[in-house]
DOVODREN-946931 format. One record per residue (C-alpha): z, y, x. Coordinates in steps of 0.2 Angstrom, whole numbers, plus 2048, in hexadecimal, padded with zeros to 3 digits. Each point is the difference from the previous one (the first is absolute). Last residue first. Layout:
N
ZYX ...
END
This chain:
87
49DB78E2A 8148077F6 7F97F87F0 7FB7EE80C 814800801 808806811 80D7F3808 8128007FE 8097F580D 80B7F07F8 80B7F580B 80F8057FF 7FD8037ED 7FA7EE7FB 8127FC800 80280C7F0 80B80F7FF 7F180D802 7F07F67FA 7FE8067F0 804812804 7F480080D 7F27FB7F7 80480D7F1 80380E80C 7EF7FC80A 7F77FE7EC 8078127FF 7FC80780D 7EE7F8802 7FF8077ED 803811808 7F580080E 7F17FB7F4 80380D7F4 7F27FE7F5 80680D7F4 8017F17F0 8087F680E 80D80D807 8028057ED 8047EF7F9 8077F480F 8148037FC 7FE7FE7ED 7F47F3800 80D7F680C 80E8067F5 7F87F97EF 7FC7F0809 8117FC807 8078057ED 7F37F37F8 8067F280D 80F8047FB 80D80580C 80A8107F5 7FB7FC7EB 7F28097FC 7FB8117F8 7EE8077FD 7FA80F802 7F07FA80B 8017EE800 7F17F97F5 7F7810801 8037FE814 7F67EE801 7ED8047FC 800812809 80C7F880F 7F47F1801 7F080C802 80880B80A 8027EF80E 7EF7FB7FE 7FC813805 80C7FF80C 7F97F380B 80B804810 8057ED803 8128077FE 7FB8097EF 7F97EE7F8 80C7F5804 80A80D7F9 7F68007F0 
END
């Protein structure tokens, strides 16, 4: 699904969420699990996705990039770049 979003198909991407959030939606899981990281990314992607909010999903997937770069030694030499969704 984010593969999806950053390449800017967001109807393949709605598509996942609509299949995948009945699974996830009001459910509980245990904090780091795979099911818990999936939960949150539906969470954090629903409206600005369902709306079409490009700008927003760039923000978010730009937060998530960054936040898994920061600290590693890929970091010195990383430079954010536009996804196709921002095109």
């Amino acid at each position: 699904m984010i593969v999806h979003i950053a390449a800017g198909n967001l109807d393949a991407a709605r598509a996942i969420w609509h299949e995948r959030q009945r699974w996830h939606t009001g459910k509980s899981f245990p904090p780091g699990t795979r099911a818990d990281r999936w939960r949150l990314q539906l969470a954090a992607v629903a409206e600005p996705l369902m709306a079409g909010d490009r700008p927003a999903l760039a923000k978010i997937l730009h937060a998530w990039e960054a936040a898994n770069v920061r600290g590693t030694e890929l970091e010195p030499y990383w430079e954010p770049t536009s996804f196709p969704l921002e095109r």
